[in-house]
C-alpha positions as CSV (number, residue, x, y, z in Angstrom):
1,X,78.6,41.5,-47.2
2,X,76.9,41.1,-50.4
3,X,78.4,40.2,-53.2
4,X,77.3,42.5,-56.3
5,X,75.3,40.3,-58.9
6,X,77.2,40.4,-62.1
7,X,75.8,40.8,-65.4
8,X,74.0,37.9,-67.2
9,X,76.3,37.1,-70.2
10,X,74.1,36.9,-73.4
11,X,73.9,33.9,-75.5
12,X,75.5,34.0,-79.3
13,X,72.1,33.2,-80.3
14,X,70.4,36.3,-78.4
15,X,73.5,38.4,-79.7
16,X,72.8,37.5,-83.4
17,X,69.0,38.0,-82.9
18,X,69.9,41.3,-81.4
19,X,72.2,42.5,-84.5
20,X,69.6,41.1,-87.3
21,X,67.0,43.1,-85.2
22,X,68.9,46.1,-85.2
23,X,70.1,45.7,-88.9
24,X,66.4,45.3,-90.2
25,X,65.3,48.1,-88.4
26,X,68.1,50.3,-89.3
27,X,67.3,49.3,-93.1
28,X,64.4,50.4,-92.7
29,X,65.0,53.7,-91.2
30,X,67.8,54.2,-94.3
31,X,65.5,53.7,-97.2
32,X,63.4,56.0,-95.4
33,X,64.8,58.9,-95.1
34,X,68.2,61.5,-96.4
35,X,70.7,58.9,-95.2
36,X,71.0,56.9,-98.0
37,X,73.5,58.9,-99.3
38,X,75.0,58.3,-96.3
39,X,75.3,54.8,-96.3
40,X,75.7,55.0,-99.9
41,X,79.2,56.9,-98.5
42,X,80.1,54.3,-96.4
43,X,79.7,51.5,-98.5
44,X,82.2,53.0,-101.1
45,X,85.0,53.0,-97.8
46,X,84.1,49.0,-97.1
47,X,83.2,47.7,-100.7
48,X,85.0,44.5,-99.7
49,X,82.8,43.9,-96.9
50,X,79.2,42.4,-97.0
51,X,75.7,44.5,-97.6
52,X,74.7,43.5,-94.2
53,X,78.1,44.8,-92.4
54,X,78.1,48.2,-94.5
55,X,74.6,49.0,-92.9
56,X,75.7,47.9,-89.3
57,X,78.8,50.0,-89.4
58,X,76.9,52.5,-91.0
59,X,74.1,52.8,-88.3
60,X,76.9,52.6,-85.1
61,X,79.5,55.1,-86.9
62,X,78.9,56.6,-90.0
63,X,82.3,58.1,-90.2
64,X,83.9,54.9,-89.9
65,X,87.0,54.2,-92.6
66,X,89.0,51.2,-91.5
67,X,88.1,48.8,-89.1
68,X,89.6,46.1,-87.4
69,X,89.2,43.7,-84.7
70,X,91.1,44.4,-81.1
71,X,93.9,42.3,-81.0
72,X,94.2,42.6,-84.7
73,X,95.3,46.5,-84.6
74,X,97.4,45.4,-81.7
75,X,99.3,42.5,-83.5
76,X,99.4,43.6,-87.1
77,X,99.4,47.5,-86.9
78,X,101.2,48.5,-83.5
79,X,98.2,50.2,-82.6
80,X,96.1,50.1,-79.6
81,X,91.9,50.7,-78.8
82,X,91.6,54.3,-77.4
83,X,90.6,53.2,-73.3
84,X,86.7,53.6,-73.7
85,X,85.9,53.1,-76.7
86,X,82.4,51.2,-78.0
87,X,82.4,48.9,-79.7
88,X,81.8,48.5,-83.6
89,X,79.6,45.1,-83.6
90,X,79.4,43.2,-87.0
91,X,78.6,39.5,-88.5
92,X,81.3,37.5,-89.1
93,X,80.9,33.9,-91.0
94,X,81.5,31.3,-88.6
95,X,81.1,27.0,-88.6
96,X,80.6,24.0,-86.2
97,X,80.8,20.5,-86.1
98,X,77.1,18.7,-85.5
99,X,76.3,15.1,-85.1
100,X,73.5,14.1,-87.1
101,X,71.7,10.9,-87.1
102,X,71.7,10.0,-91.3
103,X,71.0,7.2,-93.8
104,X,73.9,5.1,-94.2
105,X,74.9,4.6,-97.6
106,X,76.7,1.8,-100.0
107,X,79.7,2.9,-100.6
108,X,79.8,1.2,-103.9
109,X,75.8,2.0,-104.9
110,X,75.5,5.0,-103.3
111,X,72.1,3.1,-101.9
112,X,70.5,3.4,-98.5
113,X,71.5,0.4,-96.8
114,X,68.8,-1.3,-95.3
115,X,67.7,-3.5,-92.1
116,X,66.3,-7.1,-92.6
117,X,62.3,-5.3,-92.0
118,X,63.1,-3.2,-94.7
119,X,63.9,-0.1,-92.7
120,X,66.7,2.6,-93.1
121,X,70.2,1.9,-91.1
122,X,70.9,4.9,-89.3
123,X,74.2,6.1,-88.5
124,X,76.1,9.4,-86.2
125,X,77.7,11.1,-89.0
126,X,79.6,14.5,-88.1
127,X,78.9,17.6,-90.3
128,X,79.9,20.9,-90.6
129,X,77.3,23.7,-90.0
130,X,77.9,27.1,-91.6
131,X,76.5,30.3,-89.3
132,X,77.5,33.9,-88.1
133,X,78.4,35.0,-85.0
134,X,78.6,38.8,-83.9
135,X,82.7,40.0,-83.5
136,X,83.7,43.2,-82.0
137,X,85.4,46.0,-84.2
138,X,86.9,49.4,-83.6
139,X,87.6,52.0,-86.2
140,X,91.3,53.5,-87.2
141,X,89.8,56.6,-85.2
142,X,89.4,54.7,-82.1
143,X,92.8,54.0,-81.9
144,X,96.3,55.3,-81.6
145,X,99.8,53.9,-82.5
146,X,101.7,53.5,-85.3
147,X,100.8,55.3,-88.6
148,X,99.9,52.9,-91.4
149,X,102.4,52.6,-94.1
150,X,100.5,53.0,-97.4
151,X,101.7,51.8,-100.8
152,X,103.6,54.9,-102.7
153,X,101.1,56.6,-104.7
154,X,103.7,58.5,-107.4
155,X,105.2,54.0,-108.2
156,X,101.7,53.1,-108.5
157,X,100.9,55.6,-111.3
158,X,103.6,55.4,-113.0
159,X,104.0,51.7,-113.0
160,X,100.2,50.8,-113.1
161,X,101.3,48.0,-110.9
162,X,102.0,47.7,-107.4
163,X,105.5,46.8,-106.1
164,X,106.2,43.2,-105.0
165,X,105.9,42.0,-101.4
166,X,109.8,42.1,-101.6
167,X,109.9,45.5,-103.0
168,X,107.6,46.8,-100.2
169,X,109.8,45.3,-97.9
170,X,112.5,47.1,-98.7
171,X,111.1,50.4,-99.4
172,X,109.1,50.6,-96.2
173,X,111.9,49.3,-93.9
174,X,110.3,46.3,-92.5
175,X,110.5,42.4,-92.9
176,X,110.0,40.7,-96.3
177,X,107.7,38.3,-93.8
178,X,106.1,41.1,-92.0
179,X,105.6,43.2,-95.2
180,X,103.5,39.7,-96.1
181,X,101.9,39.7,-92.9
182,X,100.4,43.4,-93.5
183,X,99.2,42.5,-96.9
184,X,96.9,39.9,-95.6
185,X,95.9,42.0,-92.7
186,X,95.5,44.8,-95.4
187,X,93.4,42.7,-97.6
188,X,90.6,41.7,-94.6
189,X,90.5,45.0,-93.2
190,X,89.1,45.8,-96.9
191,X,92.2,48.2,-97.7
192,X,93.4,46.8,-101.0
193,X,93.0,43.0,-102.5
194,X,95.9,40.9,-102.0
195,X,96.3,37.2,-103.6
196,X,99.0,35.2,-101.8
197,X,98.7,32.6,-104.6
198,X,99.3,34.7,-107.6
199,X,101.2,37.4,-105.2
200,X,99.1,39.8,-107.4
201,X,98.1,43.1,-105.3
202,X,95.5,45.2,-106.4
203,X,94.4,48.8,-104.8
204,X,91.4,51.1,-105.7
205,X,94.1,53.1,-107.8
206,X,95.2,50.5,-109.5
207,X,91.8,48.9,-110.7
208,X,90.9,52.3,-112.2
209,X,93.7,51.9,-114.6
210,X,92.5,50.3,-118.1
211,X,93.9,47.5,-118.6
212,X,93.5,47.0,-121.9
213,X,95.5,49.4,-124.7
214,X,96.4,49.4,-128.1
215,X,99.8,49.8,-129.5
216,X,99.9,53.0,-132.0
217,X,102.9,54.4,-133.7
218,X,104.2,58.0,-133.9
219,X,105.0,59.1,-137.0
220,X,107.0,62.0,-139.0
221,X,104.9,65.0,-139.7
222,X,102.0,64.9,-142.0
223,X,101.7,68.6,-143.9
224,X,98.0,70.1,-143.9
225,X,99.0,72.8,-146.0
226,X,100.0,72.2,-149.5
227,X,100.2,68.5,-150.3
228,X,103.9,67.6,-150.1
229,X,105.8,64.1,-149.8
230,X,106.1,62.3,-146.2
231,X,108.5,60.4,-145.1
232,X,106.7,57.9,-142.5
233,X,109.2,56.9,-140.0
234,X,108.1,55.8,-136.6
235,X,109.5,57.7,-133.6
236,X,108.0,55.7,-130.9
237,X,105.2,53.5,-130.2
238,X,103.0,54.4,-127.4
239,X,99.7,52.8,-125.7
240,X,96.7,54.2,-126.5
241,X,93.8,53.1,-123.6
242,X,91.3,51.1,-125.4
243,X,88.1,53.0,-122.6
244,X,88.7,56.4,-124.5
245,X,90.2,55.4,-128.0
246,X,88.0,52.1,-129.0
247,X,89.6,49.0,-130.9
248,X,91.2,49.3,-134.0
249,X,94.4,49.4,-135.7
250,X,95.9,53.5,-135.0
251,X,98.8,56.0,-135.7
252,X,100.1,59.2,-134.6
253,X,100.9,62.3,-136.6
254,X,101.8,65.6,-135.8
255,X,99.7,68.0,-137.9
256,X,102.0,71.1,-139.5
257,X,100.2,73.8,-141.4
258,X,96.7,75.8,-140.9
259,X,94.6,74.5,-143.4
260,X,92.5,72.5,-140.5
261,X,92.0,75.2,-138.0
262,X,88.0,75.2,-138.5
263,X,87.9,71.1,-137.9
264,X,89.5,72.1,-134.5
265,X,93.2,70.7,-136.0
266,X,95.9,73.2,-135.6
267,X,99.7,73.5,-136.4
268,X,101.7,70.8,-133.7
269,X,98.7,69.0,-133.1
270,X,98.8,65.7,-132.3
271,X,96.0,63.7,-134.5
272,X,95.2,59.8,-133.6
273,X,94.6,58.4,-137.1
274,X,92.6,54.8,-137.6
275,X,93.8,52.8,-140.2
276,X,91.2,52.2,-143.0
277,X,91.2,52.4,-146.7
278,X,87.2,53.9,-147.1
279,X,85.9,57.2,-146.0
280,X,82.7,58.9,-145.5
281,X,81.5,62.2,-147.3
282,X,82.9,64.6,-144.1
283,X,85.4,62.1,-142.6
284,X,88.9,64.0,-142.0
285,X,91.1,61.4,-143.7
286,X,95.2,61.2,-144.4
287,X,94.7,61.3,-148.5
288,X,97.7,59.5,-150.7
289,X,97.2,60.5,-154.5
290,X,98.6,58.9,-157.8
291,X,101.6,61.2,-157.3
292,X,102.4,59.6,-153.9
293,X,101.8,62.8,-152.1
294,X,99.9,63.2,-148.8
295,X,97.7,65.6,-146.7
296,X,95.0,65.7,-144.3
297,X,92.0,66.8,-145.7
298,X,88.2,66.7,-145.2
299,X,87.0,64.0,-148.0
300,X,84.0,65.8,-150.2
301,X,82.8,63.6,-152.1
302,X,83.0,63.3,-155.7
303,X,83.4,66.4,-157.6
304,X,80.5,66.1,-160.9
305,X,82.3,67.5,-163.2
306,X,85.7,66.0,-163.3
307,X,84.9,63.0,-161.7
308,X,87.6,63.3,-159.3
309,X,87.5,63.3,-155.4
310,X,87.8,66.6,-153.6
311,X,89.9,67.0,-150.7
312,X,88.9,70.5,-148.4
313,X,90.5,72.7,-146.9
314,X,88.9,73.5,-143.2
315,X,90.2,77.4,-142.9
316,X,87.8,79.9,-144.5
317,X,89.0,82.7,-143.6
318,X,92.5,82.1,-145.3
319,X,91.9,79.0,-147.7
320,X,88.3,80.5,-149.1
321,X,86.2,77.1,-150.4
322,X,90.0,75.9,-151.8
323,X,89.7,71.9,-152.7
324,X,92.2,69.8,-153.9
325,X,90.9,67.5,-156.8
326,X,92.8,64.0,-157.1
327,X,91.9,61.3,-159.8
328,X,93.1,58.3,-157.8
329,X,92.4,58.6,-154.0
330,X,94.2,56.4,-151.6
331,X,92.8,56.6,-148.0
332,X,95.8,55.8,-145.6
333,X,93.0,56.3,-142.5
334,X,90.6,58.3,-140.5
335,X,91.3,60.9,-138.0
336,X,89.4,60.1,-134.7
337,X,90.8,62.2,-132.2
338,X,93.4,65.4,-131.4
339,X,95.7,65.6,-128.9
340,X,97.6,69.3,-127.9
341,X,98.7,71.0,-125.1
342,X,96.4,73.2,-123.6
């Protein structure tokens, strides 16, 4: 009987020359036509993973999300490769020891050490040798098991943070050791960024999330009416996101009256003021006069006859060219932005 001739196994070298065959190709055939946008796609589901792997998993399933190896789904997900399935083939960084043949050196000098003719004394010396090798990887789609427990989406936006590995733990029902386990797994499958040192977790939710805010006060009501006296006590501080309100030194009124309704302020608005003691011709400003009164009025200028700074009024229609004149302006700040219910 004749034994059938099995399959000649390829070498890790012929498997890597395969890949970086198939990868330069395939780069080629992307920058070359509509499936940029594509890749583009897939690069945005794997941004922890390397140019070179996006394109490969790109080019064998496009509709890829969340890959892992086989006996990683198995052991870290309870989930097992659909029977038939192909393979997802990526490069994965890889080292071995060599044994080179090398200068010996002084280990005082640092020097070469040398033979009696003047020559080099060579020495075996073992060294590590960074490479790749190609690793098999199936998709979540390839797969069946388990669903994967995913971090609570309404704790991470309210708390900008995500919970600890002990709070995971306990919400999810599992092990404080294997909630740990799943993080790690989580974080080389490309799913979130997990640092074991700092225990610091960090998601795609969570990086959108500006970091950086400024603390602003919210103050009694501020009349845009008829100028009348304020009484300026702080009902709560909140954070105002340094990405859409800039630096600076703020506070919160809530606008009463109608005398604003043309510069977009209306009654119950809520206007972000930025402390500052100058104002420019057209700046909407919080105005304190010699009589220690207060409104919010569009600064004019200088009126020429009187010498005295005009304060508008913003509502035509009601408050025709009406101007309050002051002798001794005190700016209190700038308003920079409205806030209001729609």
């Amino acid at each position: 009987m004749n034994k059938r001739k099995m399959p000649e196994q390829k070498s890790q070298f012929e498997k890597i020359k395969e890949i970086t065959d198939r990868l330069e190709n395939g780069l080629q055939e992307l920058l070359q036509s509509d499936q940029y946008k594509s890749w583009l796609k897939t690069m945005g589901r794997f941004h922890n993973y390397s140019l070179n792997n996006t394109i490969l998993i790109h080019l064998q399933k496009p509709d890829a999300s969340l890959v892992a190896s086989y006996l990683s789904w198995q052991r870290n997900f309870g989930r097992t490769v659909n029977k038939g399935e192909r393979a997802i083939r990526i490069l994965a960084p890889t080292s071995y020891k060599k044994r080179i043949e090398a200068e010996r050196l002084d280990p005082v000098t640092g020097s070469p050490v040398l033979n009696p003719d003047g020559s080099s004394v060579k020495e075996l010396r073992e060294v590590m040798i960074q490479a790749f090798k190609v690793v098999n990887v199936f998709d979540i789609s390839q797969t069946e098991g388990k669903a994967l427990q995913e971090l609570g989406v309404s704790e991470l936006s309210e708390r900008h943070t995500a919970p600890s590995v002990n709070e995971i733990a306990k919400g999810v029902g599992i092990a404080k050791t294997t909630s740990y386990r799943y993080l790690v797994a989580m974080n080389d499958l490309g799913m979130l960024r997990y640092d074991g040192a700092s225990r610091t977790i960090m998601t795609r939710m969570i990086s959108k999330f500006s970091e950086s805010t400024v603390p602003a006060p919210v103050v009694g009501a501020i009349p845009c009416g008829t100028p009348e006296e304020e009484e300026e006590n702080i009902q709560e501080y909140v954070s105002l996101p340094v990405s859409l309100f800039g630096k600076g030194e703020f506070y919160i009124l809530k606008a009463s009256g109608d005398s604003m309704v043309d510069a977009g302020i209306n009654d119950g608005d809520m206007v972000v003021i930025r402390k500052q003691n100058d104002a420019k011709i057209g700046d909407i400003i919080v105005a304190l006069n010699e009589e220690g009164t207060n409104t919010l009025k569009t600064y004019g200028g200088t009126e020429p006859h009187s010498n005295s700074a005009m304060l508008l009024y913003r509502n035509q229609e009601k408050y025709p060219d009406k101007k309050i004149l002051v002798k001794e302006l005190i700016v209190q700040g700038v308003a920079k932005h409205v806030i209001r219910s729609l």
